[in-house]
N, C-alpha and C positions, 0 to 999 in steps of 0.2 A: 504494500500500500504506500503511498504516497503524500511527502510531504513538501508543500510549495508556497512559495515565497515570491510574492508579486509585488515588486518596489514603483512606487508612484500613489499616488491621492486626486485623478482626477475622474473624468464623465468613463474614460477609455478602461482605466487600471477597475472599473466598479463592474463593467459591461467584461472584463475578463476573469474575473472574481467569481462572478454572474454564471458562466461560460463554465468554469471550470468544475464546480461545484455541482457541477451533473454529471461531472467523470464518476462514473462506480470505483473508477482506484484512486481518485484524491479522497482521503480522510480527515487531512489538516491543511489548514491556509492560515497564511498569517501575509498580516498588508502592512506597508512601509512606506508611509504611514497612515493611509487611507482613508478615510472619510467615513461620515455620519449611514451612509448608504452600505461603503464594503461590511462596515461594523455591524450592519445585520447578519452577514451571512459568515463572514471570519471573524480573525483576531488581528484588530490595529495595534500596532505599532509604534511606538513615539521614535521613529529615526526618520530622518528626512531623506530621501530619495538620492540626494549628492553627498551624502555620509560615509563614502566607500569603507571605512575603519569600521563603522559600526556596523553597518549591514554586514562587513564580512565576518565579526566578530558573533552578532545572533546567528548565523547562518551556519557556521563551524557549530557554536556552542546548542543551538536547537537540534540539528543534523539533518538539516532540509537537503532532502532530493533535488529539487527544481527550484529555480533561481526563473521568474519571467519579467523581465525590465520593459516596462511599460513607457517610460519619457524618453527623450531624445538628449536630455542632459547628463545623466550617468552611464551612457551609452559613448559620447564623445569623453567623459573624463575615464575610460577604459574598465568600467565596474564588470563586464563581461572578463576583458582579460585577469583582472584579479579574482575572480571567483575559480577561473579555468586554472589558474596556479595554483589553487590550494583541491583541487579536483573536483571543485562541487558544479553537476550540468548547471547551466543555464542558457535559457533562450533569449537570442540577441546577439546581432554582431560584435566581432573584437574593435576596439579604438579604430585602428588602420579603416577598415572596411566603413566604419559609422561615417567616417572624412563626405560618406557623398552626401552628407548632410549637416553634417558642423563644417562647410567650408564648400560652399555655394563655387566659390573657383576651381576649387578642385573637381567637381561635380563636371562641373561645365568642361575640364581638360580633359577630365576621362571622356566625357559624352563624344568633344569630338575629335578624340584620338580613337575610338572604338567606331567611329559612323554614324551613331546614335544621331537621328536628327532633332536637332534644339536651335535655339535663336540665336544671330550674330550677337558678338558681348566684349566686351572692353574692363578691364580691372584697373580699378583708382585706388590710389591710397592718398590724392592732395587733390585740391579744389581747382587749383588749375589744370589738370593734365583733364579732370572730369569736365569741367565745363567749355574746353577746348577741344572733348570729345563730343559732345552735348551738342556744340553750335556748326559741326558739320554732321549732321542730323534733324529732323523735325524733334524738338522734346516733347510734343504730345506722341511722336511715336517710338516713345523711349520708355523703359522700365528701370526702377531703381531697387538694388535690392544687400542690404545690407547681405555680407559675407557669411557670420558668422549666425550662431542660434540666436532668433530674437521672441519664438513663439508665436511665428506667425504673425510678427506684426514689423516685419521687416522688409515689406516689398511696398512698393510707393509708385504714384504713376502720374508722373508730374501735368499739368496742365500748361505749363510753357515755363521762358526762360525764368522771370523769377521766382516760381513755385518750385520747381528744379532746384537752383541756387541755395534754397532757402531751405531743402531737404535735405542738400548736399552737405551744406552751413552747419545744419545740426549732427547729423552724422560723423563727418570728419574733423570739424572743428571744437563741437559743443561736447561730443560722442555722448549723444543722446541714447543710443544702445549700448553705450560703454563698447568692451573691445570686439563685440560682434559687429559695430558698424566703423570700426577703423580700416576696414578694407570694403571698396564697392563695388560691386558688377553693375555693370549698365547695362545694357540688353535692350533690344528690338522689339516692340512690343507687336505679338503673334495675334490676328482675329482668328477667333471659332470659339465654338462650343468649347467650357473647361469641364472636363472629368477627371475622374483619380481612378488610379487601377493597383488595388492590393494585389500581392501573391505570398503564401509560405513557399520558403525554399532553405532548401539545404546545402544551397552553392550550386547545384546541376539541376536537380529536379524543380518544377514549379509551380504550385498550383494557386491556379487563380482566382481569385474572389471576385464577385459580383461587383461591378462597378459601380461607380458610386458619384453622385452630382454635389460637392460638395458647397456651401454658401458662405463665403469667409466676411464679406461686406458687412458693414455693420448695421446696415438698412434694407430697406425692401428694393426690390427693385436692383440690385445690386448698386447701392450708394454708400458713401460714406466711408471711414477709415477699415484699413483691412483688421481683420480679427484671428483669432485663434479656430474661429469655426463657428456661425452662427446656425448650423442643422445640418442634414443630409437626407437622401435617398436614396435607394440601392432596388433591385440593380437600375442603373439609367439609363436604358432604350434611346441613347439621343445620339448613336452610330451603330450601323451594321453589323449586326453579329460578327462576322469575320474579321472587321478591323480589332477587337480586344485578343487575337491570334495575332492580327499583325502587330501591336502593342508590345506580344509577348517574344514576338521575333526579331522587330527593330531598336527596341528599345529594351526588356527587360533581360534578354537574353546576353546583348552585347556587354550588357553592365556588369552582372556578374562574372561573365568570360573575361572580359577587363580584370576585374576585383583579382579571380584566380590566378589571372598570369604574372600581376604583380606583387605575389603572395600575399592578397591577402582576402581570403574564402570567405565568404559572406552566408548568414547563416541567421534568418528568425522571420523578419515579415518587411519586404521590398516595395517603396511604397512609388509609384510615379503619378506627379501632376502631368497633365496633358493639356493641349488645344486641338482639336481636329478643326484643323486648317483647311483649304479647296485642297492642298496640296498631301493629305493625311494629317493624320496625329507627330505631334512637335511633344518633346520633352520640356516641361516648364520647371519641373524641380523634380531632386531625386530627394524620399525619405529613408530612414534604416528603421521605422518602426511603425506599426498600425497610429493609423490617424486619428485625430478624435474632434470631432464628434462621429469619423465615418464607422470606427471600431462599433459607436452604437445601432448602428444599420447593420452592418453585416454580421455580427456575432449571432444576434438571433436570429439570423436565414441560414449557419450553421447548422447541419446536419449529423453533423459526424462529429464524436470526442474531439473537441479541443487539443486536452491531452497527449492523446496517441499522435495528433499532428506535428505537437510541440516535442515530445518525444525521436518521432522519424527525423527532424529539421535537424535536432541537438546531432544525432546519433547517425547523419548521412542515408537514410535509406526511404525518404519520401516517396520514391519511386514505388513502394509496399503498400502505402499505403491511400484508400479510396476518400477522396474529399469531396463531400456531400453535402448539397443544398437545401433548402427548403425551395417549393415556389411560393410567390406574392412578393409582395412589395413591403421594405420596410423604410418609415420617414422618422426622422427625430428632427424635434425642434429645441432647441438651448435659450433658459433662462437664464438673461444677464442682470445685475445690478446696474442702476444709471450710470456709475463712472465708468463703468468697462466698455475702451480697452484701455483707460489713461491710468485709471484707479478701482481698485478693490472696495466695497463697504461690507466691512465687516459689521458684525453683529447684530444684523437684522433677522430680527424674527420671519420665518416662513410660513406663513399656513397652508397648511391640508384639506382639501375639500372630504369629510369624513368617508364618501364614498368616491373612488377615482374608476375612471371607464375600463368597464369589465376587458380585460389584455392585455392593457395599456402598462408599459415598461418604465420603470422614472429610475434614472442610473445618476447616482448623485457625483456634482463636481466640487463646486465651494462650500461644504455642508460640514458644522460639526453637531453634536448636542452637551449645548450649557450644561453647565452644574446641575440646573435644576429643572434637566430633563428637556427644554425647547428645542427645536431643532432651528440652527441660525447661519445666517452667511459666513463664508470667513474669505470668499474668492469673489472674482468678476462674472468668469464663468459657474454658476450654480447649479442646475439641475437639467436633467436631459429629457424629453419627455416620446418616448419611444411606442411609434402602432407597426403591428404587422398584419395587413389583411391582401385580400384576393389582388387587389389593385392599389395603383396608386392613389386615386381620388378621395379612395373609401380610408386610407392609412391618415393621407394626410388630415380627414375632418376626422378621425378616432383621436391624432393626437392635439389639433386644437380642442376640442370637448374637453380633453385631460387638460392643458394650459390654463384656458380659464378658471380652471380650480384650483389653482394653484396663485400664493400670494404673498409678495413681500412689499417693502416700502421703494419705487424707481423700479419695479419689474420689466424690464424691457425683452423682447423678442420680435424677430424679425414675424409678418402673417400673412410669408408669401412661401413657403418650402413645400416645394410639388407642385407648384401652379406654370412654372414655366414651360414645363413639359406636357403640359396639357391646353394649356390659354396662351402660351407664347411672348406672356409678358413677363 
């Protein structure tokens, strides 16, 4: 039997919590540090997710089987490679291989040293070599995108020379993302439709998960500052079946061949943003870890053990094993607090609508509970609110029904997730 250790505390580390907890061989989970939500179903943890000393220290001293790292930040500080030294599995790439996503330039050499197709891009590290890139170009058809991990809130899309300037300014000069945006990619900005395409893989093998539409804007309609992820839906019907084949042929296949030749094997959940262009699908970003909010969409259209995946992926032999879908549609929508994504409000009370809509999945993000039992904010992002039915239509009004029931002080959520693919707006 089986004991597993799932480091992170957000919408994604709750939805694998969720996931794993129907394995008939996990018997224990403990979450690090996890939330108000994991804390129904495990045992939280008080160590924080970038605490490599501690977490390796409970993980020895408990004698946890499975290590599954959920964020993108103890991935890039090498918590994979230290766990794999003292010989405890875990699922998740080593340091080296994480690079195609703590380091957007690197991302970008590999893609086109491998053929991978992605957008023309230029790397600044001063304001003048940038804005001297900038002005033999249109900058409304330019993309700015901070280097380093910013959570998603590191890509900018200037509206001309001095909004440009002025993102560049703080970036470079102010280092408003601190050292993640001391180096900059600029980039081409690609039209089409954006979807994300998950796969597990063990380095060779790959299997792929239902696509997924994801909505990062802070607004409807796609407006406003980009986010960490304001919903999603899966699968997203908005290209031909065969092009998420060619997805896996031009782009996800070349990457990890890439990763392998330069030693370094890539191993746990591959995540690529897309644009499908007139001309195909373009690489927009590479991740090394399930998405979130999209982990809340695709985990429940999972068919098949979790587990035995994460298992095959550790242990090379995915090729064994059969990865199983559900069919329908699944949508989530994410409750923010008013400040997010500038500021967090903590401590606000959440209420429950005493009955929540019969199916309906709520996968908690910024959630703890008080002393004295409330259950209250402690992040920007808060609570997930997840349907799965026959269709997309029918998901996405199951999970506003659930939203409304749901309440804090500055509730905000986007109450347009599913509608594009249907209405076009």
């Amino acid at each position: 039997m089986v004991h597993v250790l799932v480091v992170g505390g957000g919408g994604r580390e709750h939805a694998l919590v969720w996931k794993l907890a129907q394995s008939p061989k996990v018997t224990r989970i403990n979450v690090a540090p996890g939330n108000a939500g994991t804390a129904s179903i495990a045992r939280n943890v008080d160590i924080d997710a970038t605490d490599v000393v501690s977490l390796i220290d409970f993980a020895e001293r408990e004698r946890v089987d499975l290590v599954v790292i959920g964020p993108e930040e103890p991935l890039a500080l090498g918590l994979v490679d230290q766990f794999q030294a003292i010989g405890i599995r875990v699922f998740g790439p080593r340091r080296d291989a994480a690079l195609i996503e703590s380091s957007k330039s690197y991302a970008k050499e590999l893609m086109i040293r491998y053929g991978v197709p992605t957008a023309p891009y230029e790397v600044v590290t001063d304001l003048d070599h940038a804005m001297d890139y900038l002005y033999s170009h249109r900058f409304d058809e330019m993309v700015i995108k901070a280097d380093g991990l910013a959570r998603g809130k590191g890509v900018f899309l200037p509206a001309g020379e001095s909004d440009a300037e002025g993102i560049l300014r703080s970036l470079l000069e102010r280092e408003a993302l601190g050292t993640a945006g001391r180096r900059v990619v600029l980039e081409k900005r690609l039209v089409g439709e954006e979807l994300s395409v998950m796969a597990f893989t063990d380095g060779r093998t790959t299997a792929l998960m239902p696509p997924v539409r994801d909505y990062k804007r802070l607004y409807d309609h796609d407006l406003g500052p980009n986010t960490g992820g304001m919903g999603s839906y899966a699968p997203a019907h908005l290209f031909a079946p065969d092009q998420i084949e060619t997805v896996c042929r031009t782009i996800i296949e070349p990457v990890l061949a890439g990763l392998q030749a330069g030693g370094q094997p890539f191993a746990g959940v591959i995540y690529v943003g897309l644009v499908i262009t007139a001309d195909g699908p373009y690489a927009l970003e590479l991740n090394a870890r399930l998405g979130d909010p999209s982990a809340q969409v695709v985990l429940p259209l999972l068919a098949s053990d979790l587990l035995e995946i994460m298992d095959a992926c550790v242990d090379g032999h995915l090729d064994e094993v059969e990865v199983r879908w559900h069919s329908g549609t699944a949508v989530t929508a994410v409750l923010a607090t008013a400040g997010y994504p500038e500021h967090s409000d903590p401590g606000l009370p959440i209420r429950l609508a005493p009955v929540l809509p019969e199916g309906m999945l709520l996968f908690h993000a910024g959630t703890r509970r008080a002393a004295d039992g409330r259950l209250v904010t402690t992040g920007g992002r808060v609570l997930g609110v997840t349907a799965v039915s026959p269709d997309l239509p029918t998901a996405a009004a199951r999970v506003y029904d659930g939203v409304r029931r749901i309440h804090f002080d500055g509730v905000h959520y986007r109450t347009d997730i599913g509608q594009r693919a249907t209405t076009g707006v």
